[in-house]
Structure formats: C-alpha cells, structure tokens
C-alpha positions as a Markdown table, in Angstrom:
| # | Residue | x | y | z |
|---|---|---|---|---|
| 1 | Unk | -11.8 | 12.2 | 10.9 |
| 2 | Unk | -10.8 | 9.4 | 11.3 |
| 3 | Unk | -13.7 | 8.4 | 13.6 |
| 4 | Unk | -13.1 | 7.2 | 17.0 |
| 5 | Unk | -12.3 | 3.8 | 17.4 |
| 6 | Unk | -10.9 | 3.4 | 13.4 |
| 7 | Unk | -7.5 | 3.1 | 14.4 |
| 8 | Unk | -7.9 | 1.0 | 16.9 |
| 9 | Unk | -9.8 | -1.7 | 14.5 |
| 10 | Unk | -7.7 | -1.2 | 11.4 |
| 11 | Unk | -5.4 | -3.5 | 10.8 |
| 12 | Unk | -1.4 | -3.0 | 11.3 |
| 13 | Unk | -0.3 | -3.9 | 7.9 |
| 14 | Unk | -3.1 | -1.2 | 6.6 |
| 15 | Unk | -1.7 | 1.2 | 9.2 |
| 16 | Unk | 2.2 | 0.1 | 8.0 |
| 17 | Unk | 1.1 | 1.3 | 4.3 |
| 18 | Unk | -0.6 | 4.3 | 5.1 |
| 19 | Unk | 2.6 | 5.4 | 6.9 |
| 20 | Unk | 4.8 | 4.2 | 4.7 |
| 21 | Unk | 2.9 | 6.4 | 1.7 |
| 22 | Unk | 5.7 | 9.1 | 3.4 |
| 23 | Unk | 8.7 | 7.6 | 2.4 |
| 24 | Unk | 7.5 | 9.1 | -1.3 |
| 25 | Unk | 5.9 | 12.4 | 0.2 |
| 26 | Unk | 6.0 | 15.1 | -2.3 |
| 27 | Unk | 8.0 | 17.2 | 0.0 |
| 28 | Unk | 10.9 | 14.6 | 0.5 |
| 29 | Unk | 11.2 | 15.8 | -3.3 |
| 30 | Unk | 13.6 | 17.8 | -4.8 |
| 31 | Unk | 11.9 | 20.9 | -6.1 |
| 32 | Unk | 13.4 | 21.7 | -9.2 |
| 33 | Unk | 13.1 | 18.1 | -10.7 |
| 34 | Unk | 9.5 | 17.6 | -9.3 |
| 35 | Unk | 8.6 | 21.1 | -11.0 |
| 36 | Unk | 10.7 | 19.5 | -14.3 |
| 37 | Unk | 8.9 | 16.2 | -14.5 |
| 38 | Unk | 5.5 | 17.8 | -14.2 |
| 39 | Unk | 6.1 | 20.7 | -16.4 |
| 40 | Unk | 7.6 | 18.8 | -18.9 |
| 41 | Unk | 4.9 | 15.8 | -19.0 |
| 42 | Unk | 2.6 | 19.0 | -19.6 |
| 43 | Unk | 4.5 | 19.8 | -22.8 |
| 44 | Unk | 4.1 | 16.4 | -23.6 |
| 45 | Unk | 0.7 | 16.3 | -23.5 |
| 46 | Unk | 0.7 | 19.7 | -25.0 |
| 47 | Unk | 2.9 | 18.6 | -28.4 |
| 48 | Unk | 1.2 | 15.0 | -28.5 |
| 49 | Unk | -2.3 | 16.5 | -28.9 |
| 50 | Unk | -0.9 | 18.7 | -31.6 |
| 51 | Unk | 1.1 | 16.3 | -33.3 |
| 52 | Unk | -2.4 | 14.1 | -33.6 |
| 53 | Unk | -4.3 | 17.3 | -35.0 |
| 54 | Unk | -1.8 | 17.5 | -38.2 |
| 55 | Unk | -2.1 | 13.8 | -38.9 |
| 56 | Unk | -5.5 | 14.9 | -40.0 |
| 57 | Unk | -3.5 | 16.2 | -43.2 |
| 58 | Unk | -2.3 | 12.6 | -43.7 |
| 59 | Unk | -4.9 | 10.3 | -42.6 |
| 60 | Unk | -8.0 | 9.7 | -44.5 |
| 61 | Unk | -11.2 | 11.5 | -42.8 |
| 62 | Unk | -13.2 | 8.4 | -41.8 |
| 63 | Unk | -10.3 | 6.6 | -40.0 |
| 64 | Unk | -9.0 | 9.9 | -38.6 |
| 65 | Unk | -11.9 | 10.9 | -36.8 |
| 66 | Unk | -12.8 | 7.8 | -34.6 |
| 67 | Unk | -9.2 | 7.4 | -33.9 |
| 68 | Unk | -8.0 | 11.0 | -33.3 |
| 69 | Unk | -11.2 | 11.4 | -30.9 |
| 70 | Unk | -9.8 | 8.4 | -28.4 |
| 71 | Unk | -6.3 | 9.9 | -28.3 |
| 72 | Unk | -7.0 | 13.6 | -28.3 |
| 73 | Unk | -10.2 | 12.9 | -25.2 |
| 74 | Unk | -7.4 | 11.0 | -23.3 |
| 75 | Unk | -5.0 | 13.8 | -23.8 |
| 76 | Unk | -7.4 | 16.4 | -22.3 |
| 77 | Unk | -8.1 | 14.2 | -19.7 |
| 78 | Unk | -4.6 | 13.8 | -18.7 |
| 79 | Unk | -5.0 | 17.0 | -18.0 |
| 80 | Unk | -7.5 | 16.6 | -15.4 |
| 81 | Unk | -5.6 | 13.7 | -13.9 |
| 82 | Unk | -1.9 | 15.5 | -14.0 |
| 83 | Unk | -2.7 | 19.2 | -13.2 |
| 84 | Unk | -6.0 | 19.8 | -11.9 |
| 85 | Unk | -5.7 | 16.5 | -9.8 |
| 86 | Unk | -2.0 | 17.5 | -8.7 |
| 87 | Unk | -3.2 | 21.0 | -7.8 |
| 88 | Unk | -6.2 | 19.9 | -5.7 |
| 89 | Unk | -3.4 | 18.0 | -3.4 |
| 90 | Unk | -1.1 | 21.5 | -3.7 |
| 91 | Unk | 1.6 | 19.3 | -5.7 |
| 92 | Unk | 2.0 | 19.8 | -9.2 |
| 93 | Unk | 4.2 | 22.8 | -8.8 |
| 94 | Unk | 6.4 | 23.4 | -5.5 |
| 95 | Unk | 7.4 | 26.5 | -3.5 |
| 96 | Unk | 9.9 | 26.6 | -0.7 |
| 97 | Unk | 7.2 | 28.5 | 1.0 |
| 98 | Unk | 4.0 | 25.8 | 1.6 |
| 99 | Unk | 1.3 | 28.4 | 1.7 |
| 100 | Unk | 3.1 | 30.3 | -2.0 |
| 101 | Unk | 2.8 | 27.0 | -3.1 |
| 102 | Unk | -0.5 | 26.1 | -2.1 |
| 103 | Unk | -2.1 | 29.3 | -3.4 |
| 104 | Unk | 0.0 | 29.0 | -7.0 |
| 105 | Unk | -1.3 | 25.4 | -7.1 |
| 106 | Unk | -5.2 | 26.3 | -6.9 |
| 107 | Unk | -4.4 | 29.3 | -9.0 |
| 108 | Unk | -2.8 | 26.9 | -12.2 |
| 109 | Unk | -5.7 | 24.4 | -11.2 |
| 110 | Unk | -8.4 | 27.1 | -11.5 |
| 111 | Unk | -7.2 | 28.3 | -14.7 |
| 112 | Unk | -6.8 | 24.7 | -16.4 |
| 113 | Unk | -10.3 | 24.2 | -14.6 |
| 114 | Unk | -11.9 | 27.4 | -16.9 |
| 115 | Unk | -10.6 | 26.0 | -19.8 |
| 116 | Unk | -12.1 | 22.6 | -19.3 |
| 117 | Unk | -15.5 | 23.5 | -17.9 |
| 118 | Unk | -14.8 | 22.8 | -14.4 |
| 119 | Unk | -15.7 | 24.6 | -11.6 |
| 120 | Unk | -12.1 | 24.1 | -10.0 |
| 121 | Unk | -12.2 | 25.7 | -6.3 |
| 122 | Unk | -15.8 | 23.9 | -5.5 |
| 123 | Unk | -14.9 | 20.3 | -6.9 |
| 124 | Unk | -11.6 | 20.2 | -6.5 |
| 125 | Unk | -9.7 | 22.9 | -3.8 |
| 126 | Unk | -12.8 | 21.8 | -1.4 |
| 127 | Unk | -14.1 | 18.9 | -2.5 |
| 128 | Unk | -11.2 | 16.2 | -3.1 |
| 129 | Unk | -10.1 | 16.5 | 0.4 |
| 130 | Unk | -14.0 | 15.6 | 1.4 |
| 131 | Unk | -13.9 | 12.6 | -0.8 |
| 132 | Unk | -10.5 | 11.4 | 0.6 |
| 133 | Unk | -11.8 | 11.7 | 3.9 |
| 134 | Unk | -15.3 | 10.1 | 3.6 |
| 135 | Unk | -15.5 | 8.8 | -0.3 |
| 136 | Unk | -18.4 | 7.5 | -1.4 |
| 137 | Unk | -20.6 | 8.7 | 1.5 |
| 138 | Unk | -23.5 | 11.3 | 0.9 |
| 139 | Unk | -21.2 | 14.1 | 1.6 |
| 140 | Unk | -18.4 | 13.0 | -1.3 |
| 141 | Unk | -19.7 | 15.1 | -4.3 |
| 142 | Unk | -17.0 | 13.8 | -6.6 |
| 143 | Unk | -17.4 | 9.9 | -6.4 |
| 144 | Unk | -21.0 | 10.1 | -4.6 |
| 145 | Unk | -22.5 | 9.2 | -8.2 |
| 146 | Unk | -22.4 | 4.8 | -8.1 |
| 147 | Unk | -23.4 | 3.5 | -11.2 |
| 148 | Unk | -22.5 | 0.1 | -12.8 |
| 149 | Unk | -23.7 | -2.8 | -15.7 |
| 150 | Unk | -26.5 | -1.4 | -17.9 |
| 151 | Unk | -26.4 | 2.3 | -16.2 |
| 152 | Unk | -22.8 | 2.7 | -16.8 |
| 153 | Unk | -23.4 | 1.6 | -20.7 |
| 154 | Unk | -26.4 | 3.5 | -21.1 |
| 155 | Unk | -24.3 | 6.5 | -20.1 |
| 156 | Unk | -21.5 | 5.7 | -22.3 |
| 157 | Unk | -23.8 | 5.0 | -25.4 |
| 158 | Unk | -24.8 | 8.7 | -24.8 |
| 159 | Unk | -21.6 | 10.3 | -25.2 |
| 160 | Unk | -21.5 | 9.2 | -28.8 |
| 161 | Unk | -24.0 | 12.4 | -29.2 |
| 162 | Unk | -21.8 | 15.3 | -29.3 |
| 163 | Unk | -21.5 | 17.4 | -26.9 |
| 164 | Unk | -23.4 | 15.3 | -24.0 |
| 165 | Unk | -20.2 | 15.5 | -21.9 |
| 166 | Unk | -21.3 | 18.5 | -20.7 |
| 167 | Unk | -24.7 | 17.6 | -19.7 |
| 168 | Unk | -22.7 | 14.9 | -17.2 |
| 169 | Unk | -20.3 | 17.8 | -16.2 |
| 170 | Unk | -19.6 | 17.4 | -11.9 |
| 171 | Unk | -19.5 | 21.1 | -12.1 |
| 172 | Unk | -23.0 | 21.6 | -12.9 |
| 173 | Unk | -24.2 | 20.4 | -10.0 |
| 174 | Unk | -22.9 | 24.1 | -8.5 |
| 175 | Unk | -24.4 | 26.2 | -10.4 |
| 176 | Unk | -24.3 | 27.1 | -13.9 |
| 177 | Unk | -21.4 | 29.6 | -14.8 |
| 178 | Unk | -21.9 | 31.8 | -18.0 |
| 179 | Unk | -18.0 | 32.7 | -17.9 |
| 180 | Unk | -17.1 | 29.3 | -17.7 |
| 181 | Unk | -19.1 | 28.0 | -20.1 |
| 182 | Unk | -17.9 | 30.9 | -22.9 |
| 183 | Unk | -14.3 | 29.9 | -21.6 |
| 184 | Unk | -14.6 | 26.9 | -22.7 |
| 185 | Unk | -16.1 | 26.9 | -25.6 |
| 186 | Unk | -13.7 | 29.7 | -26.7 |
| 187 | Unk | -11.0 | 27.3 | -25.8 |
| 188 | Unk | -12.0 | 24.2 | -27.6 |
| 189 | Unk | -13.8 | 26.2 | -30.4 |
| 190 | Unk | -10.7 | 28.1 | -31.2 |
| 191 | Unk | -8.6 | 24.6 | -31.7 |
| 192 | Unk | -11.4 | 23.2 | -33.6 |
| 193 | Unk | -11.3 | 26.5 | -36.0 |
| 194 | Unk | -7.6 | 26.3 | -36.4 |
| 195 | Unk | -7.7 | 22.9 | -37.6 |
| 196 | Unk | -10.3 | 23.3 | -39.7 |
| 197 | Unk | -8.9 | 25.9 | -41.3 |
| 198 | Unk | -4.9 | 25.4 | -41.6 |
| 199 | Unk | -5.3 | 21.4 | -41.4 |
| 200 | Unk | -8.4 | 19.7 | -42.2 |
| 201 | Unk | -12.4 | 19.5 | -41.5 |
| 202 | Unk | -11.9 | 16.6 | -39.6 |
| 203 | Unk | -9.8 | 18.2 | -37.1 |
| 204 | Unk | -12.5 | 20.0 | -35.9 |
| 205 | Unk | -14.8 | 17.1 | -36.2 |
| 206 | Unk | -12.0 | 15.2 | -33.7 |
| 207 | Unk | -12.0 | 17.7 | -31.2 |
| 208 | Unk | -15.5 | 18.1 | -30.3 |
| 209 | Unk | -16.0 | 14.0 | -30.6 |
| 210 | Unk | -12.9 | 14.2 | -28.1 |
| 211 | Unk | -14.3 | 15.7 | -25.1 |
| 212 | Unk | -16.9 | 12.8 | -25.2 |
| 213 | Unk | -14.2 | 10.4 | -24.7 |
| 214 | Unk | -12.7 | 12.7 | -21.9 |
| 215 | Unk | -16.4 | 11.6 | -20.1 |
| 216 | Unk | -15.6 | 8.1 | -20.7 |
| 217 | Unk | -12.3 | 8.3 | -19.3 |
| 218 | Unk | -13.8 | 9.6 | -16.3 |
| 219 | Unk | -16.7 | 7.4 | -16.3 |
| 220 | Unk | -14.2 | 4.1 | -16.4 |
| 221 | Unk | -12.5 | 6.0 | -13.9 |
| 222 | Unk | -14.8 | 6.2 | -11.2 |
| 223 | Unk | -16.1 | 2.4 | -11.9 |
| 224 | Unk | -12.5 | 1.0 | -12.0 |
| 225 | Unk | -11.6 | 3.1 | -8.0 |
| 226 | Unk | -14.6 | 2.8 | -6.5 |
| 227 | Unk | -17.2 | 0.5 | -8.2 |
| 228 | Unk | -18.6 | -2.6 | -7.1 |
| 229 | Unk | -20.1 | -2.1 | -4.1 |
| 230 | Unk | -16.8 | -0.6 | -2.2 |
| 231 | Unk | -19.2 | 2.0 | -0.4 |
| 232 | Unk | -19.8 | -1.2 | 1.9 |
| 233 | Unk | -16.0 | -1.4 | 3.2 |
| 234 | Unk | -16.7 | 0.0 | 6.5 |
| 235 | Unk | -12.7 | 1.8 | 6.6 |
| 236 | Unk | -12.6 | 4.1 | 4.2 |
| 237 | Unk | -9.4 | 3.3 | 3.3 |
| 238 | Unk | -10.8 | -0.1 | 1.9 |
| 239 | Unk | -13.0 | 2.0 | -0.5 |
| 240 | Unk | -10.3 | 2.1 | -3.6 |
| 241 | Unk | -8.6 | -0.2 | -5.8 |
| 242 | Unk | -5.6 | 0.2 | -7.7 |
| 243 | Unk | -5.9 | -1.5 | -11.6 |
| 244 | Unk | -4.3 | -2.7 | -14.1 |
| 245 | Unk | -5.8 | -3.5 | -17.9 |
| 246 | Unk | -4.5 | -2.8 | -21.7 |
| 247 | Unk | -4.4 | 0.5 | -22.8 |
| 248 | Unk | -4.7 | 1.6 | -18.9 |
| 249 | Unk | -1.3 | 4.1 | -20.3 |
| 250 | Unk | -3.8 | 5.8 | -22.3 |
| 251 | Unk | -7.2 | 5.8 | -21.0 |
| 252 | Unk | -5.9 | 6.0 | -16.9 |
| 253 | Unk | -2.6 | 8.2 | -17.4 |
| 254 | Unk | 0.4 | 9.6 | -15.3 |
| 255 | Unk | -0.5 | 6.8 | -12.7 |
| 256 | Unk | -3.8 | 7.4 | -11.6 |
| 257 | Unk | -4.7 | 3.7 | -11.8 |
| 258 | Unk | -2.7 | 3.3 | -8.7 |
| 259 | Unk | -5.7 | 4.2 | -6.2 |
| 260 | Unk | -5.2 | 2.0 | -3.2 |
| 261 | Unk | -2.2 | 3.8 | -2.9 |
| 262 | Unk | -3.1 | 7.1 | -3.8 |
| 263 | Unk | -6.2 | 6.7 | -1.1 |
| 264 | Unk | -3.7 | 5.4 | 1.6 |
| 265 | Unk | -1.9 | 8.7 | 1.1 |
| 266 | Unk | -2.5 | 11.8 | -1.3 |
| 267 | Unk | 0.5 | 13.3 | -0.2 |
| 268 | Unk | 2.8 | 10.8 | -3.2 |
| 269 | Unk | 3.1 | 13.0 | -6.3 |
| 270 | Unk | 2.2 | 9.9 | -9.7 |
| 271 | Unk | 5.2 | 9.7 | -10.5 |
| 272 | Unk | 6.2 | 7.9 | -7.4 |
| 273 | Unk | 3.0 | 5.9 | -7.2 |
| 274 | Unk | 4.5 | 3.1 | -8.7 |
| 275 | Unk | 7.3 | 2.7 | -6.2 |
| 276 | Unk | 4.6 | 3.3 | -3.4 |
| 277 | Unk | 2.9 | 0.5 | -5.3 |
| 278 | Unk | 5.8 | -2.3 | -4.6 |
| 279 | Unk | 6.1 | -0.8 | -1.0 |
| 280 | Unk | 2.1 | -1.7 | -0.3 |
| 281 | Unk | 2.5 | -5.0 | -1.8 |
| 282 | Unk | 5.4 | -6.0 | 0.6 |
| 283 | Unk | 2.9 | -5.1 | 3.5 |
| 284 | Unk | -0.4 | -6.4 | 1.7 |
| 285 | Unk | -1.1 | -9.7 | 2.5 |
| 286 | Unk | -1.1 | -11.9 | -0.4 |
| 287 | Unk | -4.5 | -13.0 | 0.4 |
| 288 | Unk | -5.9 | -9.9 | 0.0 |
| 289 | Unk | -3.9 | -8.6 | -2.8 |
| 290 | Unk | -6.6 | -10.0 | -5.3 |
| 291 | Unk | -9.5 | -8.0 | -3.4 |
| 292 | Unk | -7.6 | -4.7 | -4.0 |
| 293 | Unk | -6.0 | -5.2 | -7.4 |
| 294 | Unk | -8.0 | -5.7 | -10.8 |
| 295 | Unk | -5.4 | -7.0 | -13.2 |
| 296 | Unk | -6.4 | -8.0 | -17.0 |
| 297 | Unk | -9.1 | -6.8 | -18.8 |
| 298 | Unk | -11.7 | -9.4 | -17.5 |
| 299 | Unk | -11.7 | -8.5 | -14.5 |
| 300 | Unk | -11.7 | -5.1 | -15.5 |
| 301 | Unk | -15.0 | -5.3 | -17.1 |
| 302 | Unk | -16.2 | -7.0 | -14.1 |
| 303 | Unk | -15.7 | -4.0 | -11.7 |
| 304 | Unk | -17.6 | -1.6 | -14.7 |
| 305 | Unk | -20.6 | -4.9 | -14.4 |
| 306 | Unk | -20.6 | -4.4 | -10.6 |
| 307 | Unk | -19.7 | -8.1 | -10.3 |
| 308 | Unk | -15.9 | -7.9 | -8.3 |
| 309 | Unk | -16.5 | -9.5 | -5.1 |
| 310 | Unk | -15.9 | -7.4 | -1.8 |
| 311 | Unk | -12.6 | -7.7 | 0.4 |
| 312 | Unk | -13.4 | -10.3 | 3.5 |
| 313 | Unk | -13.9 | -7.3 | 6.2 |
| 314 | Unk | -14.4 | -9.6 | 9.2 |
| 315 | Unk | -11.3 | -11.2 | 8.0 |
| 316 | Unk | -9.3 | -8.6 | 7.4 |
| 317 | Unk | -10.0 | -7.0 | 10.8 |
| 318 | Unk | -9.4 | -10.6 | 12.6 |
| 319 | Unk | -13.0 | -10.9 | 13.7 |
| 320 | Unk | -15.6 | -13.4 | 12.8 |
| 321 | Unk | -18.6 | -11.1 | 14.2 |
| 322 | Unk | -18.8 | -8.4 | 11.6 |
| 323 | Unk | -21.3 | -6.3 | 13.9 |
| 324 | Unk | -18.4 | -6.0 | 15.7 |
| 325 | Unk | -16.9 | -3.2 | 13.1 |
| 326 | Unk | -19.4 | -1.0 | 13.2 |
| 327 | Unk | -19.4 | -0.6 | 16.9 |
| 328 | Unk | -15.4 | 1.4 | 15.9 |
| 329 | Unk | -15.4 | 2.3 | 12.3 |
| 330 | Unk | -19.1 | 2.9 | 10.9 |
C-alpha cells in the first residue's frame, strides 16, 4: 500500500500535505527536549490525577464523585492517547539508535498497556500501522467498529454501570488474558484502596466510575475521526477528520483531535500537530476545509448522529464520473 493507481488520482494539494507532514518529523527533533516534553506531560498527568484524588477530603461526596469520575477517566485516557499511542508510532521516547528506540518504545507501551487492560503488542505494535494503512476496512481492528445516533448512545448509557468498560475492551477480541486482567485490577484496585483508606470513600467510588468515562473518551473518539460514513472516501487518507469542540482539552488531550493530520502522517510527535495543522490549511482548499474540520459543538454532535455530510470525492479528484475512482484507488 498504497494501491496502484492512488497516487496517480490523489490530488496534489493532498500529496503537498502528506509531504509536508515531514517538515515536523519526530526525528527532525531534538532528543532530549522531545524525551522532556513527553516525560514531563507524563508527570503532569501523573500529579493532576492525584491532586483530584485528595480533593475528595475537601469536596462533599455527592458532587465529588460525578465530577472527579470525568477528570480522573480523561486523565487515564490521556494515557492511552500520549504513551501507548506515541509508542505504537516508536515516538514517545527517542534513542540515537532507531531500532533501541523502537524496541524501548513497545516495551514502555506494553507495560502502560498491562496496567490498563490492553493487550499492547496485538492492538497497538501491530495493529495501528494496519489501521493507518487501510482504516476502517475489514482488516482495521481498531476503528473497524462504526457505530453512530442511537447505537453510539445506547453504548454510552451503559457505561454508567460500573465496570462495563471492560466488557467493550478492543483487547478482548484477542483473547482473554488472566495476567492482564489481575494486572489491572491490582493497579486500579490498589489506587482505589489507598483513597479509600488515607482520603475518603468516595475516592474509590471515583476511580472505578472513571474508567467508564475513559470508554466514553474513546467512544467520542472514534465517532469524532472516523464517523459519519468516512469508510466511503475511496483514498484512505480522506477517511479522518481533525475537530474542534469545548472541552476537546480534556476529553481529546495532547492533540489527538488533530486527525487529518495525524492520518496524513504518523511520523509528527502531538505536540507539533498543531503547527502541522496551520501547514495543511495553507494547502487545503478552502472549499474543502469544512468537509475535513468539525468546529463547535453542533457540529460535533452531528458526526456522533452520523449526520456530517461526506467530502465531494468527484470534486476533489477533478472528475465528474465518480466510477472513474474506483478504476485507481478502490
């Protein structure tokens, strides 16, 4: 992949951003602040989510516990977006030696993986690259799942049981793992304990509600990059949007809302998605711009509903006969 015939048919200013995705390669970084930002934005994460576990000493129980669930199921899922995600792509730490660094990457991604139930060399080491390369196709067992409108509520409305985040865990669909299960339940039942016992009952209470909203976070996720019917953009580069609504700092962290981008090229560590952002907007034409971008929270909800209306592809390959596409690019 790519397919015989794609390049040929994709347009230059699609070309021009995918090429210019290298101007922000991870490797035109320079090591020891890349390993800085993302060690430290770890340590963020790390002191934020304990910081909200002791307000449970100073906020009364029934407004703690709906409110420390959002924040503290974000922060464990800005986990997933800025280590196990960063990993999968070998960039989260950097070596001077590619294939050190490659193997230290899975290895840090594995571990964070056992911690958080996931199965990190199947759906992530192996599977990411497949869903980069063909997402949304019968092979991508990431982003394969399409769901929208009353499905996508349904499944929501579920994770208010406790616990269901697991039953809607990618990494049961490999197999269940007895270690990784204990891990994880070690992990997240030993915070729970501890704030239980040194804090407050409704510590505990937080963290188990919070790995519900990690499921929602990933739910909105795959709804706001890929819903709407983008599995019938013949290019899969076509197949992403990039998204902006309120709150997206907290529920869509460390960049991941830029997705265009990020699916024009993987190799741009987040925190240089943004500037890739302004570079595929010069090269964008406007008139497609509002295809590939969901800004405010309308249209926001309108991806989730299934509703967003799909990019012109005859027009955007400068032919009227759309038959003509599938002859190069299906």
């Amino acid at each position: 992949y790519p397919r015989k015939g794609d390049d040929m048919l994709r347009p230059s200013w699609l070309k021009e951003a995918i090429a210019a995705g290298n101007e922000f390669h991870f490797l035109k970084q320079k090591i020891w602040l890349h390993n800085l930002i993302n060690i430290a934005s770890l340590g963020f994460v790390v002191c934020a989510f304990a910081g909200v576990m002791m307000l449970g000493a100073l906020i009364p129980w029934w407004a703690y516990i709906p409110l420390a669930s959002v924040v503290m199921g974000c922060l464990v899922y800005s986990l997933f977006v800025l280590v196990i995600h960063e990993c999968s792509h070998s960039m989260y730490v950097l070596l001077k030696d590619r294939e050190a660094s490659k193997l230290l990457n899975h290895r840090i991604g594995a571990f964070i993986g056992d911690l958080l139930f996931t199965n990190y060399m199947e759906h992530w080491a192996r599977e990411h690259t497949v869903h980069h390369l063909r997402p949304m196709e019968e092979v991508d067992r990431q982003d394969g799942l399409r769901f929208s409108g009353k499905m996508w509520v349904r499944k929501v409305l579920l994770l208010l049981i406790p616990g269901f985040a697991l039953t809607i865990n990618p990494s049961r669909q490999y197999g269940f793992s007895l270690r990784r299960t204990i891990i994880g339940i070690l992990f997240f039942g030993s915070i729970a304990t501890i704030g239980v016992m040194t804090i407050h009952w409704s510590v505990g209470a937080a963290v188990v509600w919070g790995f519900n909203v990690t499921g929602v976070c990933n739910l909105n996720k795959i709804a706001q990059e890929h819903g709407s019917n983008l599995i019938q953009m013949k290019d899969p580069y076509l197949r992403s949007r990039t998204y902006f609504y309120p709150g997206r700092w907290l529920f869509s962290p460390f960049c991941i809302n830029y997705h265009f981008e990020h699916h024009a090229n993987f190799n741009v560590p987040w925190y240089r998605l943004k500037a890739y952002h302004r570079r595929v907007l010069q090269l964008m034409p406007e008139e497609f711009q509002p295809y590939f971008l969901t800004r405010g929270l309308q249209q926001a909800v309108q991806q989730i509903a299934g509703t967003r209306a799909l990019p012109p592809e005859a027009k955007i390959f400068g032919t009227s006969d759309p038959s003509a596409l599938a002859q190069g690019v299906v």
